[in-house]
C-alpha positions as CSV (number, residue, x, y, z in Angstrom):
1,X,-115.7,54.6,-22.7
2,X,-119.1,53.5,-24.7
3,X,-118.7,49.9,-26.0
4,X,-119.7,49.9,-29.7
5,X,-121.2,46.9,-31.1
6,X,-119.9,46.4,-34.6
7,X,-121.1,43.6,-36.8
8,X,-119.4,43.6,-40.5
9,X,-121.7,40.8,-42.5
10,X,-118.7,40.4,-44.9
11,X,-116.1,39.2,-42.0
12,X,-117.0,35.9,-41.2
13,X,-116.9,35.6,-37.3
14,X,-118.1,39.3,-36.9
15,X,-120.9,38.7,-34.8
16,X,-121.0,39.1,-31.1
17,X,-119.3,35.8,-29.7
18,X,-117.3,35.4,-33.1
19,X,-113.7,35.5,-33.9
20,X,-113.2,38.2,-35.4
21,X,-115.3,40.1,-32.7
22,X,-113.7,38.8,-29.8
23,X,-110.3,40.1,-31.6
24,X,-111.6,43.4,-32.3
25,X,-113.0,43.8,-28.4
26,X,-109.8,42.8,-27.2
27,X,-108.1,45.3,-29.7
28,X,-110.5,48.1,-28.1
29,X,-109.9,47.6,-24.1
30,X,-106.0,47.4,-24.8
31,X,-104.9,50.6,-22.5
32,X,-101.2,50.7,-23.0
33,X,-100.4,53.0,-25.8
34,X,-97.3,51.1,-27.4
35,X,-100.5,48.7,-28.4
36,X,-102.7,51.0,-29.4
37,X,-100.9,51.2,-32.3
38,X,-101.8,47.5,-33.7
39,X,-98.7,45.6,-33.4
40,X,-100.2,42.9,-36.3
41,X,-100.4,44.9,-38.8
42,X,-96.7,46.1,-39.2
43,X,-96.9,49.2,-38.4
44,X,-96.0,51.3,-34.6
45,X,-96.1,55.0,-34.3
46,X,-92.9,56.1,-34.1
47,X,-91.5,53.9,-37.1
48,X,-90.3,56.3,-39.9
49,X,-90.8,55.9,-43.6
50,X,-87.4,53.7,-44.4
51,X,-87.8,51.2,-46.7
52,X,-90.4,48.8,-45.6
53,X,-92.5,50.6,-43.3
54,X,-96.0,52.0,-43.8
55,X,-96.6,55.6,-44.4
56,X,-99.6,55.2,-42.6
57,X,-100.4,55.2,-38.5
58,X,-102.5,52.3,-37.7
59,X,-104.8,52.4,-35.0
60,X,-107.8,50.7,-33.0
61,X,-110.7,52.7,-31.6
62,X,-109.2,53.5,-28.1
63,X,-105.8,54.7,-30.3
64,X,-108.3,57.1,-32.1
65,X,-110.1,58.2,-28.8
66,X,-106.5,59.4,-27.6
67,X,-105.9,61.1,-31.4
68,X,-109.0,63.3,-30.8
69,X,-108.1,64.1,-27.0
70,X,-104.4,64.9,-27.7
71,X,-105.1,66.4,-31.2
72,X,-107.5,69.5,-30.0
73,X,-106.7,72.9,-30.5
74,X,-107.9,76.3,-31.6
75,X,-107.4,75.6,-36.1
76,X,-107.8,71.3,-35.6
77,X,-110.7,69.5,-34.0
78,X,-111.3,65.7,-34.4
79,X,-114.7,63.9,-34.0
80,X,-116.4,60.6,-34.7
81,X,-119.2,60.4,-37.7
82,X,-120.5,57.2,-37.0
83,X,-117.7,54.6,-37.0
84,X,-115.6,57.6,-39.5
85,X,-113.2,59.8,-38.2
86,X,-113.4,63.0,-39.0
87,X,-110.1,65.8,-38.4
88,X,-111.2,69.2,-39.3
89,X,-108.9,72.2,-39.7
90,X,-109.7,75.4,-39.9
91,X,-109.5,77.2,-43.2
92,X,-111.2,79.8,-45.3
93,X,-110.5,78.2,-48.2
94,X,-113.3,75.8,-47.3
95,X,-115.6,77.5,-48.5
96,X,-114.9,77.1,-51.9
97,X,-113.4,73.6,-51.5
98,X,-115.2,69.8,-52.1
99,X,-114.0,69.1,-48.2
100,X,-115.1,72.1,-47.0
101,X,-117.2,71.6,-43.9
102,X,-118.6,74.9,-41.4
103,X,-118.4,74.1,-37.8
104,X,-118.3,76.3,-35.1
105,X,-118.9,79.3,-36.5
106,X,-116.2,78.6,-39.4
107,X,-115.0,77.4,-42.2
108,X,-112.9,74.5,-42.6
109,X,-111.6,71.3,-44.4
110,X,-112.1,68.2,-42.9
111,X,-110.6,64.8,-43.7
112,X,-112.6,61.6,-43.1
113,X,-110.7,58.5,-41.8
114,X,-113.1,55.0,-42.3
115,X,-112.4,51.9,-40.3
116,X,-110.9,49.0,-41.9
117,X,-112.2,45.3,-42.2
118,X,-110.2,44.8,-39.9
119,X,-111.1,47.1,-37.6
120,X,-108.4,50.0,-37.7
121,X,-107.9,53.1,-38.4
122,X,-105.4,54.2,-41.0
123,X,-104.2,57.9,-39.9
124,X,-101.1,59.7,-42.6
125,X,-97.9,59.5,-40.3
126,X,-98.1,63.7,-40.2
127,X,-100.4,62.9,-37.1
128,X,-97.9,60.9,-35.1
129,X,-96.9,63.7,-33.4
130,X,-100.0,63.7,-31.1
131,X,-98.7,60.5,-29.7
132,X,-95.0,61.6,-28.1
């Protein structure tokens, strides 16, 4: 796994030897999948849509490294775009669309996931599947 260096001049402590960058490098290494899934912000992937609980699937970088491993197949393909993630899908009716996007020799729609301040991603629950 490439280390990325991230420096956010609007989070204080964001710099290399900061806070906020020692929590996000921590967050990064963590290997065991129930953490992936960013514990502090309230949210795990298997947790349903009850009252309370996100709609969303929170996760750190190696949690989208998984995604995109897991998440391949012949109509989906997920890659990074700088710090963005990107999920394309195949679809002719990309061509005409505003998130239309031709890779591969095809048309598609792709969806682009940006990183938090904090440092997460925020993926729609429809994706937790990839994670069982």
């Amino acid at each position: 796994m490439v280390e990325r260096q991230t420096v956010n001049l609007d989070v204080p402590g964001s710099r290399p030897g900061g806070p906020a960058y020692t929590r996000m490098v921590e967050s990064v290494y963590t290997t065991d999948l129930k953490f992936v899934a960013s514990s502090h912000v309230g949210s795990s992937p298997t947790s349903g849509t009850r009252k309370g609980k996100s709609n969303l699937l929170h996760l750190t970088e190696k949690g989208v490294e998984i995604f995109i491993k897991r998440s391949r197949t012949k109509l989906q393909e997920s890659f990074w775009n700088n710090y963005d993630l990107v999920i394309w899908k195949k679809d002719n009716g990309g061509y005409t669309d505003v998130k239309g996007m031709y890779r591969k020799d095809a048309w598609g729609k792709a969806e682009k996931i940006s990183v938090s301040r904090e440092g997460i991603w925020k993926l729609p629950k429809r994706y937790v599947k990839y994670f069982k």
